[in-house]
FIVOGU-780212 format. One record per residue (C-alpha): z, x, y; residue in one letter. Coordinates in nm, 2 decimals, padded with zeros to 4 digits. Each point is the difference from the previous one (the first is absolute). Layout:
// FIVOGU-780212
Z / X / Y / A
...
END
This chain:
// FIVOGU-780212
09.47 / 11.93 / 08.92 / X
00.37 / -00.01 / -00.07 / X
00.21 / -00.30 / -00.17 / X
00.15 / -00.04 / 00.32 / X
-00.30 / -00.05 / 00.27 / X
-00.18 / -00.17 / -00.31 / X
00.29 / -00.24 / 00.03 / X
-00.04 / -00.07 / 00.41 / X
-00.32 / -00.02 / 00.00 / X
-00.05 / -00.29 / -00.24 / X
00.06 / -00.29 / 00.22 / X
-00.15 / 00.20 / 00.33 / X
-00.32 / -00.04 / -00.22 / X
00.11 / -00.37 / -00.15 / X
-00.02 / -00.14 / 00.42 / X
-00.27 / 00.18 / 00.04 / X
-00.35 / -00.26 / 00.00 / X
-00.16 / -00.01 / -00.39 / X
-00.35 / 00.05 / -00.05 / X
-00.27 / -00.11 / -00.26 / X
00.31 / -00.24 / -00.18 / X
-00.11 / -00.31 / -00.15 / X
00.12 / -00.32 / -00.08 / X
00.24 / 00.02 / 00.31 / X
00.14 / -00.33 / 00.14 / X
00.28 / -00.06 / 00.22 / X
00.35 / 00.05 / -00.10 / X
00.12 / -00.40 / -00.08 / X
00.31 / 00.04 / 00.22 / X
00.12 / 00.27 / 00.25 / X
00.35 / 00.01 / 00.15 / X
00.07 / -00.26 / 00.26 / X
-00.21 / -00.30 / -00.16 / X
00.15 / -00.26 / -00.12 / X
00.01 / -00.11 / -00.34 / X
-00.32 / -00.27 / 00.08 / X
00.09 / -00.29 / -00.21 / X
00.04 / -00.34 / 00.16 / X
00.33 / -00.17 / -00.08 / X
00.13 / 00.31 / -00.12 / X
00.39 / -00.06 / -00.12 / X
00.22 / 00.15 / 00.18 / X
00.33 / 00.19 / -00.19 / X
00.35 / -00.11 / 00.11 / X
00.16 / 00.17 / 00.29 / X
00.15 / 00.36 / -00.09 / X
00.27 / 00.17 / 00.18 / X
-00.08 / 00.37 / 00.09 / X
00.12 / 00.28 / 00.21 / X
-00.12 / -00.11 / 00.33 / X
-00.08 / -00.40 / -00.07 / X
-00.12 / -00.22 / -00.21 / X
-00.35 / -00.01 / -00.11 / X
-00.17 / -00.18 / -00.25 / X
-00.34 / 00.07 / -00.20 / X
-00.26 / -00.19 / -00.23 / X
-00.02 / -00.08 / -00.36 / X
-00.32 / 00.05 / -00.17 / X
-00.14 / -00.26 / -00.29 / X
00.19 / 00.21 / -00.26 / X
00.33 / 00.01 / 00.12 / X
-00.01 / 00.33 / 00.18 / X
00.20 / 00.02 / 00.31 / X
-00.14 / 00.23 / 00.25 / X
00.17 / 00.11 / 00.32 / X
-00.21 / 00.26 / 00.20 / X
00.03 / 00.19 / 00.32 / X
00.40 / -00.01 / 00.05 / X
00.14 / 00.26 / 00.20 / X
00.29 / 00.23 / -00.10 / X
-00.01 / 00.17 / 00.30 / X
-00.08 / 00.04 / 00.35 / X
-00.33 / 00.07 / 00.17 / X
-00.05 / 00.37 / 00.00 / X
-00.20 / 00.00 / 00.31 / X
00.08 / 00.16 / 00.36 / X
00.38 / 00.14 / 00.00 / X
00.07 / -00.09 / -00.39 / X
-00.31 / 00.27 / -00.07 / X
00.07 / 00.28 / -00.22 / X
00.38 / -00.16 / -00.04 / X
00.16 / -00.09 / -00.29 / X
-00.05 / -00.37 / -00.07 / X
00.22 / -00.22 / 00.23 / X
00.12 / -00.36 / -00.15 / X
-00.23 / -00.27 / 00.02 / X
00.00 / -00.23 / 00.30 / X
00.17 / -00.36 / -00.09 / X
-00.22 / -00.26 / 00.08 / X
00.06 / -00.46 / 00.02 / X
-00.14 / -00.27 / -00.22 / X
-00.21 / 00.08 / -00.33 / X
-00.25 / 00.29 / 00.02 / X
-00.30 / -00.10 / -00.28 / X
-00.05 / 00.36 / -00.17 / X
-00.36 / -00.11 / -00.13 / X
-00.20 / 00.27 / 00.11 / X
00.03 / 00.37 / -00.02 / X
00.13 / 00.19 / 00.28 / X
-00.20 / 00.28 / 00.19 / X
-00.11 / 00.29 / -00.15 / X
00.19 / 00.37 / 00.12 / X
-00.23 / 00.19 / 00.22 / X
-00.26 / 00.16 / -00.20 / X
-00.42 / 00.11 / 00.03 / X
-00.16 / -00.36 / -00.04 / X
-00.09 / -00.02 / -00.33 / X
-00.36 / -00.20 / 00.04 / X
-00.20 / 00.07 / -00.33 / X
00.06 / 00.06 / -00.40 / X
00.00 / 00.39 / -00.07 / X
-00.07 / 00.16 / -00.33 / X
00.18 / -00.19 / -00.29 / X
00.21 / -00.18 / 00.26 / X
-00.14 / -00.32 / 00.07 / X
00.08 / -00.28 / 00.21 / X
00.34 / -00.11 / -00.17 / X
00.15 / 00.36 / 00.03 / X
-00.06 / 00.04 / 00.36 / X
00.13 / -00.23 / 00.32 / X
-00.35 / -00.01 / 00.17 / X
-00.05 / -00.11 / 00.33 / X
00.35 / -00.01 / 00.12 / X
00.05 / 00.15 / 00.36 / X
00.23 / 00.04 / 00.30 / X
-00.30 / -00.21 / 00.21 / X
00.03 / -00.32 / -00.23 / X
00.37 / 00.03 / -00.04 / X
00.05 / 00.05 / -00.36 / X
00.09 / 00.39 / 00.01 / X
00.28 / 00.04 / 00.25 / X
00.32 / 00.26 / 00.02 / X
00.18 / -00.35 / -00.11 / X
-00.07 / 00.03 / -00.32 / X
00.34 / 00.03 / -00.20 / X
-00.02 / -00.33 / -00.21 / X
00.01 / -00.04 / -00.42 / X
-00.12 / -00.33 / -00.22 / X
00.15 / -00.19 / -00.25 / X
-00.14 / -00.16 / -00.35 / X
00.24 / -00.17 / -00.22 / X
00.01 / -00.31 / -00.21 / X
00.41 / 00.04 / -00.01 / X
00.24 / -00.27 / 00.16 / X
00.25 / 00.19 / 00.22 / X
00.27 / 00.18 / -00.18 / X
-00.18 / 00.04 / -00.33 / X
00.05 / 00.39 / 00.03 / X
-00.35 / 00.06 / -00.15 / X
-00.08 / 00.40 / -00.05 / X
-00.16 / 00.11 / 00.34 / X
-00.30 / 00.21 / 00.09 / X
-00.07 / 00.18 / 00.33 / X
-00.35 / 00.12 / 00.03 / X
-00.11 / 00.33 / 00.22 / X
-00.35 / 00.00 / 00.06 / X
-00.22 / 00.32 / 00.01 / X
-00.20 / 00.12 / 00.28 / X
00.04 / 00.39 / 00.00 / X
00.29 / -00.12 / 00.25 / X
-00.26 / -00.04 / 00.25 / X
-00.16 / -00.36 / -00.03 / X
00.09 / -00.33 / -00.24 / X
00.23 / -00.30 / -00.02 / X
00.17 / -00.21 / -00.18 / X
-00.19 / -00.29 / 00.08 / X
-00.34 / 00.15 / -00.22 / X
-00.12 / -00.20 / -00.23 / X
00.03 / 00.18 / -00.30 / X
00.36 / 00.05 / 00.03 / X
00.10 / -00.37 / -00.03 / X
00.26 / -00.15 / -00.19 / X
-00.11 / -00.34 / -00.11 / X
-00.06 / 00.08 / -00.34 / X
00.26 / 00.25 / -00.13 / X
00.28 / -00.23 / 00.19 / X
-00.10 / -00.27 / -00.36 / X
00.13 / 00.28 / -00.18 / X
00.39 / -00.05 / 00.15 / X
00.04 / 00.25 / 00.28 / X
00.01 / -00.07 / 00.41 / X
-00.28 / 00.23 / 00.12 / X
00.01 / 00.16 / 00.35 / X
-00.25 / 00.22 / 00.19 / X
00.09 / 00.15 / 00.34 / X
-00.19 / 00.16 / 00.31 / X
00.13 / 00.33 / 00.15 / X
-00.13 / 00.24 / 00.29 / X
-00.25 / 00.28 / -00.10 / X
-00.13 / 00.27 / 00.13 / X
00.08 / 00.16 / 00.34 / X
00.25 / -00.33 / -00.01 / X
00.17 / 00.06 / -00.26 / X
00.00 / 00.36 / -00.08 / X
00.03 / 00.18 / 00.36 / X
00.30 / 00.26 / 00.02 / X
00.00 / 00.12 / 00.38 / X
00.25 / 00.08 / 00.25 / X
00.04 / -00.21 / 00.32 / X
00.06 / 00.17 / 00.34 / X
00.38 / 00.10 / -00.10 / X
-00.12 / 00.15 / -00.30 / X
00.23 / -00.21 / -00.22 / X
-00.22 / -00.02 / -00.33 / X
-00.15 / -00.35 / -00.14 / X
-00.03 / -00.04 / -00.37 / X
-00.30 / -00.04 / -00.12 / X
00.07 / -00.22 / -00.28 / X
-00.07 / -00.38 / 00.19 / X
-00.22 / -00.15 / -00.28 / X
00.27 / 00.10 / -00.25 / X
00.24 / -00.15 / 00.20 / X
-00.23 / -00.29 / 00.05 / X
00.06 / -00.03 / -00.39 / X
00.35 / 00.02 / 00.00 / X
00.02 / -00.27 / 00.24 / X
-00.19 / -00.22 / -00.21 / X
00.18 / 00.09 / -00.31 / X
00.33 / -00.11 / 00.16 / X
-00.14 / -00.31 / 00.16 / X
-00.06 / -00.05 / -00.39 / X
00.31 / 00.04 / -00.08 / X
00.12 / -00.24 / 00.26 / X
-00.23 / -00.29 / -00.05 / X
-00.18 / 00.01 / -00.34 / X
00.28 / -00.22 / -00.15 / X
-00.18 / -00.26 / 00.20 / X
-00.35 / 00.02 / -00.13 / X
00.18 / 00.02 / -00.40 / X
00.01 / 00.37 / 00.01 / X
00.29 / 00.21 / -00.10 / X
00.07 / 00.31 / 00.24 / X
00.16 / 00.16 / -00.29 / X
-00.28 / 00.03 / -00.20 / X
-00.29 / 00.17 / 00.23 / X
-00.27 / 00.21 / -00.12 / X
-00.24 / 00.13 / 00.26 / X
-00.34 / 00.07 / -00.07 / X
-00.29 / 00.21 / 00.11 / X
-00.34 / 00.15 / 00.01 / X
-00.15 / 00.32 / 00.16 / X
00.22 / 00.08 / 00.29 / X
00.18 / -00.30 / -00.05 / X
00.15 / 00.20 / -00.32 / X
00.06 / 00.30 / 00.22 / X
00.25 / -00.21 / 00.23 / X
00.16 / -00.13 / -00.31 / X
00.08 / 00.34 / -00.09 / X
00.16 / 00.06 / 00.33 / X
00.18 / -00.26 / -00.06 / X
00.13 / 00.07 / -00.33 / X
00.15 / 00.35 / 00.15 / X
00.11 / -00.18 / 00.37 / X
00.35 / -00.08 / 00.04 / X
-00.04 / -00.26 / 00.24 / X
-00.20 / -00.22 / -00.28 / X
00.32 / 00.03 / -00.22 / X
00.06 / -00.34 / -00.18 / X
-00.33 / -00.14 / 00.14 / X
-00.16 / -00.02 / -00.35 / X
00.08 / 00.11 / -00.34 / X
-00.40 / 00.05 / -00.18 / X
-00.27 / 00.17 / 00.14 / X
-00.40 / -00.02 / -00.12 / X
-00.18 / 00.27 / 00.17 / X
-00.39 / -00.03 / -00.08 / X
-00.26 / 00.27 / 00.06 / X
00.21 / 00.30 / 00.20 / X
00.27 / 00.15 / -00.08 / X
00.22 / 00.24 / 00.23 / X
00.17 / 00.23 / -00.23 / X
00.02 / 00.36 / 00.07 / X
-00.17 / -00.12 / 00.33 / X
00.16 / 00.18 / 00.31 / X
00.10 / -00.19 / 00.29 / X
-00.02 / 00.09 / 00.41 / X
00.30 / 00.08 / 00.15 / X
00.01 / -00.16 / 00.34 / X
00.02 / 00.28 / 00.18 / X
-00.38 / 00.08 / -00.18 / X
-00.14 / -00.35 / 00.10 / X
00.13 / 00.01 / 00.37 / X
-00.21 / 00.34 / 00.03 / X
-00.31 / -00.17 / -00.15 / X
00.05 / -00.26 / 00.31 / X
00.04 / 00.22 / 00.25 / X
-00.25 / 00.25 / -00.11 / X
-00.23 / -00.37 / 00.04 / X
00.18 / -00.19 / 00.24 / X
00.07 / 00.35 / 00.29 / X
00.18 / -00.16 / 00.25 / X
00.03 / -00.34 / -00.07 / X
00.35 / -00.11 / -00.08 / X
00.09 / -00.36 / -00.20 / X
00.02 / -00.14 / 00.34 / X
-00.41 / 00.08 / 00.07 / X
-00.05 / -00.14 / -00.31 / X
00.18 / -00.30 / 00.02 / X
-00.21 / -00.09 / 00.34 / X
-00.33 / 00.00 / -00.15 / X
-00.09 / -00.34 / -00.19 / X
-00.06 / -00.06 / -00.36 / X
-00.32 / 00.11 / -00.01 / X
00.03 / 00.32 / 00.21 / X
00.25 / 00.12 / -00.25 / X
-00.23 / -00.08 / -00.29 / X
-00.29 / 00.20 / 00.18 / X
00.25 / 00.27 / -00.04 / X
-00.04 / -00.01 / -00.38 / X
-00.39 / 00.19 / 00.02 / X
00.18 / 00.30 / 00.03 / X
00.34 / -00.02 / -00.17 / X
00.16 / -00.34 / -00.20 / X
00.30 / 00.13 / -00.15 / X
00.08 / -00.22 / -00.32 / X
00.32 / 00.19 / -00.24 / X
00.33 / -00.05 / 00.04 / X
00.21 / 00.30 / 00.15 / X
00.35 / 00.10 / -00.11 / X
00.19 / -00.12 / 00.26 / X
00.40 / 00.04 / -00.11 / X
00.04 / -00.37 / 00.02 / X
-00.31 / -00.27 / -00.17 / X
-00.11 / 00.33 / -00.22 / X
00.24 / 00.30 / -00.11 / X
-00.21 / 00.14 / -00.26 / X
-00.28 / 00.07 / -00.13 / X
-00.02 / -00.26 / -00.36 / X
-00.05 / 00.28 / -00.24 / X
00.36 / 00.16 / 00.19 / X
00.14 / -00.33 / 00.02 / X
-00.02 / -00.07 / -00.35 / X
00.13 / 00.35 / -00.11 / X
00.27 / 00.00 / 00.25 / X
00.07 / -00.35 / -00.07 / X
-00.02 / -00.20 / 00.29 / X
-00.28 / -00.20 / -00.13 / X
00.07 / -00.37 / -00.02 / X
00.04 / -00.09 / -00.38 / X
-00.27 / -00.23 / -00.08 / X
-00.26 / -00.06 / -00.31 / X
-00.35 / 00.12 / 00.08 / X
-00.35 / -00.08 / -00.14 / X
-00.26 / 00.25 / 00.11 / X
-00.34 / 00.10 / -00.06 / X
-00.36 / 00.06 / 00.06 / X
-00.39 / -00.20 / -00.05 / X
-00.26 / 00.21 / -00.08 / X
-00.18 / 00.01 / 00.31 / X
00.32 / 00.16 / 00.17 / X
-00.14 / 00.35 / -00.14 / X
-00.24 / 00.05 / 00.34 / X
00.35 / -00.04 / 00.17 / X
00.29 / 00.13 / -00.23 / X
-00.19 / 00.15 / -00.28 / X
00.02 / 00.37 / -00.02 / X
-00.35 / 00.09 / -00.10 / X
-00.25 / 00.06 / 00.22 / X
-00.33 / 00.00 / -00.04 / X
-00.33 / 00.04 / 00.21 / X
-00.23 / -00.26 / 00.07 / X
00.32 / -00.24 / 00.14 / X
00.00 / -00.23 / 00.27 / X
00.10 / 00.15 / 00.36 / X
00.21 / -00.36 / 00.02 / X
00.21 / -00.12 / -00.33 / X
-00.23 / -00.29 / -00.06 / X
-00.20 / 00.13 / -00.33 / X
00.10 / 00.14 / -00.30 / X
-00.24 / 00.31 / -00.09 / X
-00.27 / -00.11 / -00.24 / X
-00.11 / 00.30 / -00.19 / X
00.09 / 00.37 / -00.10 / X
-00.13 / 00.22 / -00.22 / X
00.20 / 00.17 / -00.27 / X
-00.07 / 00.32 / 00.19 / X
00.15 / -00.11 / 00.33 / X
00.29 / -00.25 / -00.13 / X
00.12 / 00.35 / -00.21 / X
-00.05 / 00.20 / 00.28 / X
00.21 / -00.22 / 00.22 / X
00.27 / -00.02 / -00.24 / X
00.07 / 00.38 / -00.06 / X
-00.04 / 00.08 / 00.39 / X
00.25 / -00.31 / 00.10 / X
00.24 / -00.02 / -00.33 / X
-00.10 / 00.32 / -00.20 / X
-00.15 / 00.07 / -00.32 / X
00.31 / -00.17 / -00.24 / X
-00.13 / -00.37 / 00.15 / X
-00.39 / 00.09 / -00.09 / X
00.12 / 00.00 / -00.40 / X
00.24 / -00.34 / 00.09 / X
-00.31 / -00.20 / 00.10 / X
-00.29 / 00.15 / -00.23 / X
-00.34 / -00.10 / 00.11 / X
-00.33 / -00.03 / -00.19 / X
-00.20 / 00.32 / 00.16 / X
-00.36 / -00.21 / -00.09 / X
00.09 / -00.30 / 00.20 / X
-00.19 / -00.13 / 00.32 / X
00.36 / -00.14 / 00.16 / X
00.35 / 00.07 / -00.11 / X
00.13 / -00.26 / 00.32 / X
00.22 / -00.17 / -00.24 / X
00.15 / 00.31 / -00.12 / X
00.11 / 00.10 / 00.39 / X
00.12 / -00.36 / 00.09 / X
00.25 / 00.02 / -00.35 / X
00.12 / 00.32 / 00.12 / X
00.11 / -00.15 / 00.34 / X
00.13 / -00.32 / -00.15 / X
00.21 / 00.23 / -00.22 / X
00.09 / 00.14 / 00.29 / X
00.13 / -00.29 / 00.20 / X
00.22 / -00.11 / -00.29 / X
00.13 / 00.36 / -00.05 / X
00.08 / 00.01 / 00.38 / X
00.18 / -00.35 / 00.00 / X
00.18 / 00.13 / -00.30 / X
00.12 / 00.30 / 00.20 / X
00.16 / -00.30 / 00.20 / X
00.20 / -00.10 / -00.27 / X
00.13 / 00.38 / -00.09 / X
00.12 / 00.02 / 00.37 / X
00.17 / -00.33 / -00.05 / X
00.14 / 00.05 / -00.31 / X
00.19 / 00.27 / 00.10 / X
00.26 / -00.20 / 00.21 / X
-00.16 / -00.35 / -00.07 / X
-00.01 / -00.04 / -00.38 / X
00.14 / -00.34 / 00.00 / X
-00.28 / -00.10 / 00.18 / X
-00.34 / -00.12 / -00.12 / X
-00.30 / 00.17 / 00.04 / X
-00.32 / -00.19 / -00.12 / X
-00.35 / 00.19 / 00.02 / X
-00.38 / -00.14 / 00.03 / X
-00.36 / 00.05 / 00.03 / X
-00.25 / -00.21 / 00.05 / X
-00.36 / 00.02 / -00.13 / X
-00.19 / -00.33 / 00.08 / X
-00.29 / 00.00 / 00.19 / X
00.02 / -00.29 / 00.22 / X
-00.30 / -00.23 / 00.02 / X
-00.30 / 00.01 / 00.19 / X
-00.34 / 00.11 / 00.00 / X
-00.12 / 00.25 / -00.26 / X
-00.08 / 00.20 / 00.28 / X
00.34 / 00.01 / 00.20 / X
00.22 / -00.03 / -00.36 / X
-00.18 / 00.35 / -00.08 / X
00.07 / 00.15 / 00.33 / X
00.41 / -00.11 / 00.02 / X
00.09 / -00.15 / -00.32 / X
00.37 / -00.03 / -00.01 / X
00.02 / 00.09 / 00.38 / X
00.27 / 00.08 / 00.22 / X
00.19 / -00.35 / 00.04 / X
-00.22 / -00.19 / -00.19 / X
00.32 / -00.03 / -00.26 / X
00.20 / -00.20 / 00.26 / X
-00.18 / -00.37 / -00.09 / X
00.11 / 00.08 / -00.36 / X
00.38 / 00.03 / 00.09 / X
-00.05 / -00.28 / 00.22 / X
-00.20 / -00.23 / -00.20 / X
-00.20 / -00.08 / 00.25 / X
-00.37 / 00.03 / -00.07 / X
-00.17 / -00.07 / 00.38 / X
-00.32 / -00.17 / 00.02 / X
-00.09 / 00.13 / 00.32 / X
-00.25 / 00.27 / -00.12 / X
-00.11 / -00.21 / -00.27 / X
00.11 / 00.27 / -00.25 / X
-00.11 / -00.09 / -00.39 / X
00.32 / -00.03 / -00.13 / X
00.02 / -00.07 / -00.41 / X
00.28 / -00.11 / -00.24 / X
00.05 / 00.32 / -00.04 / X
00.13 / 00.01 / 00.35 / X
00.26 / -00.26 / 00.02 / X
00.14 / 00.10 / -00.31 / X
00.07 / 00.36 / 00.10 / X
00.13 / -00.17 / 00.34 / X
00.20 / -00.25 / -00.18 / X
00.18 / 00.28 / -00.21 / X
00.02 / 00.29 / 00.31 / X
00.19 / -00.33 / 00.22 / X
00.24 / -00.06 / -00.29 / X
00.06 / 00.38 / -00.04 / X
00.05 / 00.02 / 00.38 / X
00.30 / -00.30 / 00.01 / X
00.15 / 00.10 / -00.31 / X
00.08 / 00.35 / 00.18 / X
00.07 / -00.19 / 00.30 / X
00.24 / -00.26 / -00.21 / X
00.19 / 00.28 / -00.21 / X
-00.15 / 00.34 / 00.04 / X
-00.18 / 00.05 / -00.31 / X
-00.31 / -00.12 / -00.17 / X
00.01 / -00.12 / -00.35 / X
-00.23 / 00.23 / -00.25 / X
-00.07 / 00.25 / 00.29 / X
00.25 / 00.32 / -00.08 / X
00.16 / 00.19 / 00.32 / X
-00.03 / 00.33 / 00.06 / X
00.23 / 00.25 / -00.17 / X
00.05 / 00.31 / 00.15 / X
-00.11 / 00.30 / -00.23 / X
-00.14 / -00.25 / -00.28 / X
-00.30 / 00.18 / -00.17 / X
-00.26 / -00.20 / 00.20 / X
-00.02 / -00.26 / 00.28 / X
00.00 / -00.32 / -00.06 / X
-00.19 / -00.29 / 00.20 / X
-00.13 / -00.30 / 00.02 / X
-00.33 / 00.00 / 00.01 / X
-00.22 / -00.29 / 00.19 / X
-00.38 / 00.02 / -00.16 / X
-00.14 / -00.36 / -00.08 / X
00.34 / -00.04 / -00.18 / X
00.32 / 00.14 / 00.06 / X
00.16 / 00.24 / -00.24 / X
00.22 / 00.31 / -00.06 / X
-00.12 / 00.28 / -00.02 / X
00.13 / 00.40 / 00.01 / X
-00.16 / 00.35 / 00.13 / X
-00.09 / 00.24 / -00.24 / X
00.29 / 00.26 / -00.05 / X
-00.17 / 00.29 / 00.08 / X
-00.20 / -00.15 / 00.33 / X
00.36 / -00.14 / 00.06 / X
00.18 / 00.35 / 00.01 / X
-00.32 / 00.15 / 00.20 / X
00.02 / -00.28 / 00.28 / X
00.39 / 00.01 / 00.01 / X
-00.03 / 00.42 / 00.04 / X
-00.26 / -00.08 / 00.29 / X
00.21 / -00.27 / 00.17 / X
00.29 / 00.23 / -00.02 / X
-00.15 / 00.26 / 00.18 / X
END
């Protein structure tokens, strides 16, 4: 299976019901509950685009503001538009409860290493917390107004076909203690938010609504963030999976110029990727759609459109002209990129999605790493996929019974080579700007069992950042834990504050080796060998 339907089939499986998982209870809050404590205080009244609306402050200070809209409803004649300004509404709207979900496949049960705090289970268009109204962001902060703390805007994941801002483990009320206002934001998905087709003119339609979903919320940012303590000059977006995809469009779309100045992408990374033309994704629609112009489309309800998605869910962005120009490896050498720092990089469990080695035995669905290969097989692999120079770089013991670990270093390697590659392209026209590289390597807790089978899995790294360790899936966290997510937080708002980390060295284009920071049970620098450095930057190249 390719990187590419590896990557859109991760969340089609993720909705899909879980079987034989235990130790499953019910997520502790879903979008569109309130926050459930009696006499809860309520913040003062803040000024927005649209109103005024005013949120809750928990018992440590942390103001939250959820569910506030930045734009219009995107059902009925504002589908497949670009997003129209938000309706102005009277009196005080209390934002204490997340608004609904984009349209999506029900999420209703946990799904390989993705348990209940990853996924928004049990939200639907029937009980009214999934709807085509879904373009609203939240706010933590423990800033007065005007105290122009560093700001970070959060793009969740999802394969760009399911998530939301409002889940669980993407909430700010811990990493807002460390002196940043923290924002996460819904956008449309799927079929919603990717669809490039012609109406009955045959005038084209840009596919690119989500990203312009998330250039709508960036400059309702820069608007109001002054009023939650935020500074709209200082914004660093952040994201995992296909949330780190968009961000990449971002960095090479004109029409985010301005709109932030850092970027953390976290577990994808776009370069050298090739992007649709929009000519290319109209055909894909018609060859699905036949006859059925925007105008069919837009007469079918919510969920008629989403039973369109069993047989084709578009979910990339499309090079348009206008929201995207270029593809980010041409943007950056052609320099139209927007100049800002970038932190990139990789877990360990990314390798059955982005790691170049293949190897049988895998997982039809990215939810397992593989457990064992023989030296026989891991060697044969290796010279059929990279050629015979890579079976001397990563030696194996011909005698053992498993050379697994072997295989995963090779694809960690990997990753960090590839991110690297990143920083060559962006050095090129971009030198003044900061490139800072990572891995990380720690399995996340819980059972034996399920630590074997997904270790450090595919956004199982985002807590860490965060510094939020749920209790929802009563996962065994240690010391051990909070430390790493108490040093991984600091490292994230001290690139958000000023672009660099203390003690972690950036990436130098055509150093001798790449440099990283790399997340075990500690955090610490660390380098490639030269020669696997060379081999890997030969292979990228290609």
């Amino acid at each position: 299976m390719s990187n590419f339907s590896r990557r859109s089939v991760l969340v089609a499986g993720a909705v899909a019901a879980g079987a034989g998982l235990t130790n499953v209870r019910p997520a502790q809050a879903a979008p569109g509950q309130n926050p459930g404590k009696k006499g809860v205080r309520m913040t003062p009244a803040v000024k927005v685009t649209g109103g005024v609306v005013r949120g809750y402050v928990d018992d440590n200070g942390v103001k939250t503001f959820k569910g506030i809209r930045y734009a219009a409803s995107t059902h009925g004649p504002n589908r497949w538009r670009a997003p129209q300004p938000v309706p102005r509404w009277t009196g005080i709207k209390e934002t204490t409860a997340f608004g609904p979900i984009a349209v999506q496949n029900p999420a209703f049960a946990p799904f390989g290493p993705w348990t209940w705090e990853y996924l928004d289970t049990n939200m639907t268009l029937e009980n009214g917390l999934m709807s085509e109204d879904c373009l609203s962001l939240n706010v933590w902060t423990t800033a007065n107004p005007n105290a122009r703390r560093p700001v970070i805007v959060y793009i969740h994941g999802g394969a760009n076909t399911s998530g939301s801002g409002g889940n669980e483990v993407y909430t700010g009320e811990k990493i807002v203690h460390k002196g940043v206002v923290y924002v996460t934001i819904n956008y449309r998905v799927g079929i919603f938010g990717f669809l490039a087709h012609k109406d009955s003119t045959g005038n084209e339609v840009t596919g690119n609504f989500a990203i312009m979903d998330m250039i709508a919320a960036l400059r309702w940012v820069r608007d109001n963030i002054r009023a939650f303590g935020g500074d709209p000059g200082n914004v660093t977006v952040a994201g995992q999976s296909a949330g780190s995809m968009d961000i990449q469009t971002l960095i090479a779309s004109p029409a985010a110029a301005g709109l932030f100045h850092r970027a953390m992408t976290m577990s994808a990374n776009s370069i050298d990727s090739p992007v649709s033309t929009l000519a290319q994704a109209q055909a894909r629609a018609s060859q699905s759609f036949g006859s059925l112009t925007l105008e069919h489309l837009r007469a079918l309800s919510s969920a008629q459109v989403q039973a369109l998605t069993a047989s084709y869910n578009p979910s990339s962005p499309v090079i348009d002209g206008q929201v995207v120009t270029h593809s980010l490896t041409d943007a950056y050498l052609s320099g139209t990129a927007n100049r800002v720092d970038l932190m990139i990089g990789n877990v360990n469990g990314d390798e059955v999605l982005f790691g170049p080695l293949r190897l049988p035995g895998g997982s039809p669905l990215p939810i397992g790493q593989v457990q064992s290969v023989t030296p026989a097989v891991f060697e044969d692999a290796v010279r059929q996929q990279f050629g015979a120079h890579f079976v001397d770089l990563y030696p194996v013991d011909p005698g053992a019974a498993n050379v697994i670990e072997t295989a995963r270093q090779l694809n960690a390697d990997a990753m960090v080579a590839r991110a690297a590659r990143q920083g060559d392209v962006r050095a090129r026209h971009y030198a003044d700007r900061t490139t800072l590289i990572y891995q990380f390597a720690h399995d996340v807790p819980d059972t034996p069992e399920r630590m074997a089978a997904y270790g450090a899995f595919h956004t199982g790294d985002v807590g860490y950042w965060l510094n939020y360790f749920s209790d929802t899936w009563h996962r065994p966290w240690t010391a051990v834990d909070h430390r790493l997510g108490d040093v991984m937080s600091d490292h994230l708002v001290a690139f958000a504050t000023r672009g660099s980390v203390p003690g972690w060295p950036a990436h130098v284009a055509g150093a001798p080796a790449d440099r990283y920071m790399h997340y075990t049970d500690t955090a610490s620098p660390s380098v490639l060998d030269q020669a696997r450095t060379a081999a890997w930057e030969a292979y990228w190249a290609r």
